[in-house]
C-alpha positions as MATLAB code, in Angstrom:
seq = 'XXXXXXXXXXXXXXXXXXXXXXXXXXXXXXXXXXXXXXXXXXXXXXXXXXXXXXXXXXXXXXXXXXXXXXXXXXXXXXXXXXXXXXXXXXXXXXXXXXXXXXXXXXXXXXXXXXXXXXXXXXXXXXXXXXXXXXXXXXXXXXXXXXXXXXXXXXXXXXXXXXXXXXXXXXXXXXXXXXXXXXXXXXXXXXXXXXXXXXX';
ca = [
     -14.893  -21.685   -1.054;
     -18.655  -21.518   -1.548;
     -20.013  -19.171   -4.951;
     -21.086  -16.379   -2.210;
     -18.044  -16.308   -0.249;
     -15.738  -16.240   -3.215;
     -17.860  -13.045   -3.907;
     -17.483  -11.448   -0.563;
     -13.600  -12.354   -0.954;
     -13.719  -10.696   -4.435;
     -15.796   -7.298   -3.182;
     -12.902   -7.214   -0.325;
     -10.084   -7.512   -2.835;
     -11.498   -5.017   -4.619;
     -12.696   -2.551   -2.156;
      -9.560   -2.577   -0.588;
      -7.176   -2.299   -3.683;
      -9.170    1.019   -4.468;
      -9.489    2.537   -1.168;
      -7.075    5.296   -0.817;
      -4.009    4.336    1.563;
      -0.455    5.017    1.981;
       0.872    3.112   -1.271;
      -2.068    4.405   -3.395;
      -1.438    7.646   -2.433;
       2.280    7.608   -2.663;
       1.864    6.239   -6.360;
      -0.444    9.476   -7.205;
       2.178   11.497   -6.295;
       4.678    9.493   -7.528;
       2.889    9.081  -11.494;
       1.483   13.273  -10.679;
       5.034   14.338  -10.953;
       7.436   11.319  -12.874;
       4.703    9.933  -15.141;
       3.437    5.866  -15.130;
       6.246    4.426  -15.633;
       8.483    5.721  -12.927;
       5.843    4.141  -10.975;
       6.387    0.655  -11.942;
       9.250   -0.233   -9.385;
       7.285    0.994   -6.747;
       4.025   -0.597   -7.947;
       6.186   -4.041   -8.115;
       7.745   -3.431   -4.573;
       4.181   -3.028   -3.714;
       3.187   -6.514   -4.767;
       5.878   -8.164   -3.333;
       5.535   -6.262    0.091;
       1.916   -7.236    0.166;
       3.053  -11.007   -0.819;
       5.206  -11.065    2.355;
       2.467   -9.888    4.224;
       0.179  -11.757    3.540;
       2.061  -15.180    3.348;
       3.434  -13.957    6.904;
      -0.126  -13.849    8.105;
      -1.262  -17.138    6.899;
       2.137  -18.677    8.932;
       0.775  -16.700   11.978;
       3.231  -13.414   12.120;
       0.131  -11.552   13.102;
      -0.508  -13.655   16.386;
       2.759  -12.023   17.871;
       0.971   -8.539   17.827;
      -1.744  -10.497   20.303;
       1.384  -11.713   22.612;
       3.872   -9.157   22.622;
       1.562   -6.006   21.632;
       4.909   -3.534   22.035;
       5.860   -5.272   18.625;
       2.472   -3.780   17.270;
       3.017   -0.050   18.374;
       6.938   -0.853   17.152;
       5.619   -1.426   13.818;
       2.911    1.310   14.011;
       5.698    3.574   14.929;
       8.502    2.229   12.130;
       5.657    3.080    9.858;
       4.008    6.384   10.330;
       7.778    7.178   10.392;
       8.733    6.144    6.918;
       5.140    7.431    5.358;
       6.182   10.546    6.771;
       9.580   10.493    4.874;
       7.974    9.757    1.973;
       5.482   12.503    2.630;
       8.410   15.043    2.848;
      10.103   13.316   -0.090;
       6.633   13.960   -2.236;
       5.643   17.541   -1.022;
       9.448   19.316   -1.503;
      10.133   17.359   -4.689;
      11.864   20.000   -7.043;
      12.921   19.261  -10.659;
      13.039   15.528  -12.249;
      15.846   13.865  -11.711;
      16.819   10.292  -11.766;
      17.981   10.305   -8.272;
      14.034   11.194   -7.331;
      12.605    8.511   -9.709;
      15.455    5.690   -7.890;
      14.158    6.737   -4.167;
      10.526    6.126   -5.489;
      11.662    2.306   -6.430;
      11.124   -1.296   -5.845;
      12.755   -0.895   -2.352;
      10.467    1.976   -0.966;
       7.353   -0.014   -2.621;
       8.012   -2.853   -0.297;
       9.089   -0.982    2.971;
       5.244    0.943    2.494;
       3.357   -2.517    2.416;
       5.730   -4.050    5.179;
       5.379   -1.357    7.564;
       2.129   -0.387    7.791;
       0.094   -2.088   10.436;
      -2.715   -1.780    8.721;
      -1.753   -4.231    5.725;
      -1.484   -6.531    8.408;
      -4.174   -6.462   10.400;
      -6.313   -6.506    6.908;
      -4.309   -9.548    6.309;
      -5.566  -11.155    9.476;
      -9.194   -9.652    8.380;
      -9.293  -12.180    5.043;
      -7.381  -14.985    6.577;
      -9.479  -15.304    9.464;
     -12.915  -14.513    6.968;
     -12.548  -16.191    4.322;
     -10.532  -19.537    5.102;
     -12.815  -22.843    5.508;
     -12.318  -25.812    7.111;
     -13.501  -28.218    5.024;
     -10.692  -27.519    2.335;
      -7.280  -27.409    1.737;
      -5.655  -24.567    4.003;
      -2.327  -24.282    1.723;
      -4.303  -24.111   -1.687;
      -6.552  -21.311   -0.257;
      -3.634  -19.235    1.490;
      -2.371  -19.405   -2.127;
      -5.670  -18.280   -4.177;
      -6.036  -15.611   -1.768;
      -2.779  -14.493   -1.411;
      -2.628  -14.688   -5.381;
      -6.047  -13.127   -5.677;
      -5.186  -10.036   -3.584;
      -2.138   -9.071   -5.373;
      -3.479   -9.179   -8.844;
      -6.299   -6.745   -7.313;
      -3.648   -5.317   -5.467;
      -1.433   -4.579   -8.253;
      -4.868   -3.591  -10.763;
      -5.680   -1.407   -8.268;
      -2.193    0.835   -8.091;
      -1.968    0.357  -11.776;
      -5.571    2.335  -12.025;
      -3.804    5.184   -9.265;
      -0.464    5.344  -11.108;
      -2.919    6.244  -14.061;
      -4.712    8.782  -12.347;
      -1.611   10.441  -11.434;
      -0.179   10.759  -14.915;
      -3.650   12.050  -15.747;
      -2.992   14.761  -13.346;
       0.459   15.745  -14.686;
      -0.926   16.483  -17.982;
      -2.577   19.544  -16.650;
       0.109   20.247  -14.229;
       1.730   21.990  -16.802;
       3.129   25.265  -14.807;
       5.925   24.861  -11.737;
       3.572   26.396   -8.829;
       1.032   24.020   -9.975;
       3.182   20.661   -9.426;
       4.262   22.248   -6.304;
       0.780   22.674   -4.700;
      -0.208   19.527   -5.883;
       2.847   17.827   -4.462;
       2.543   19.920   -1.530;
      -1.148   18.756   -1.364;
      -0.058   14.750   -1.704;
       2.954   15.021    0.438;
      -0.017   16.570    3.000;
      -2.519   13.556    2.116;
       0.146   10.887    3.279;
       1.540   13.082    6.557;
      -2.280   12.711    7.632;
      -2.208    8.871    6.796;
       1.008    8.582    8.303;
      -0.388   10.598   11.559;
      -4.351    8.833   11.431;
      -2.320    5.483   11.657;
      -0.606    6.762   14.702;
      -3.671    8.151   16.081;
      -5.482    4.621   16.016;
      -5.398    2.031   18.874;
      -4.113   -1.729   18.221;
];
């Protein structure tokens, strides 16, 4: 990879690991109202979601949306469905309990990468950008697939933060409830924009 498309790839990891989405805004409202560490499992869940999307890409997964483009609305669908869950989940939370902390796990980090369509079709974006010919195609599926997640996972670290920012001056009951309220709204919008958008 040249010196100026290593920094394009680099801008696009970074760009994208910042941008606010359905995990990144699922970990504000996860760290807003359990702290930074409860949003560690999810944050790893993340990572590893992301890793099977990507490495899924680079084998091709993404070329089935082009042939059978049902599976594409499917996974649209699957998606805006569980982002909506979690939306609910975030915007009705009530008191702290472990129970709330364990359904904002590893599990739930993975199923967000996984089904949105989105983390795929981005997948396709830097697979189909910022591969070359003239090198090996293994060895740069695995810098960018290694890249991505440590941006990726920098990236919700740097949200998870913000959020436990936030829940030091969320320090009254009908303020955690707008803010949830306000959260759980953010990602029923993403959910519903990702619905809204053609394949």
């Amino acid at each position: 990879m040249s010196a100026q498309l290593m920094t394009a790839f680099l801008l696009f990891c970074i760009s994208i690991s910042l941008t606010p989405g359905a995990g990144n805004i699922a970990l504000l409202g996860i760290s807003s109202r359990y702290g930074f560490g409860a949003t560690l499992p999810f944050v790893l869940g993340n990572a590893l979601g992301a890793t099977i999307v990507l490495a899924g890409s680079s084998i091709g997964l993404v070329s089935l949306f082009t042939v059978y483009p049902e599976l594409y609305t499917i996974l649209k669908a699957v998606g805006a469905a569980y982002l909506l869950y979690l939306a609910w989940m975030i915007a009705t939370s009530d008191i702290q309990t472990d129970a709330d902390v364990q359904k904002a796990g590893f599990v739930p980090g993975v199923i967000v990468q996984i089904v949105n369509p989105k983390s795929w079709v981005a997948s396709l974006t830097v697979f189909s950008q910022f591969i070359t010919a003239d090198q090996s195609y293994l060895v740069q599926v695995s810098i960018i697939i290694t890249v991505m997640v440590f941006f990726g996972v920098l990236g919700m670290l740097l949200w998870a933060y913000f959020g436990a920012v936030l829940k030091k001056f969320l320090n009254t009951e009908k303020r955690m409830l707008w803010v949830n309220r306000g959260l759980g709204g953010m990602l029923a919008a993403v959910a519903l924009f990702m619905v809204s958008q053609s394949a």
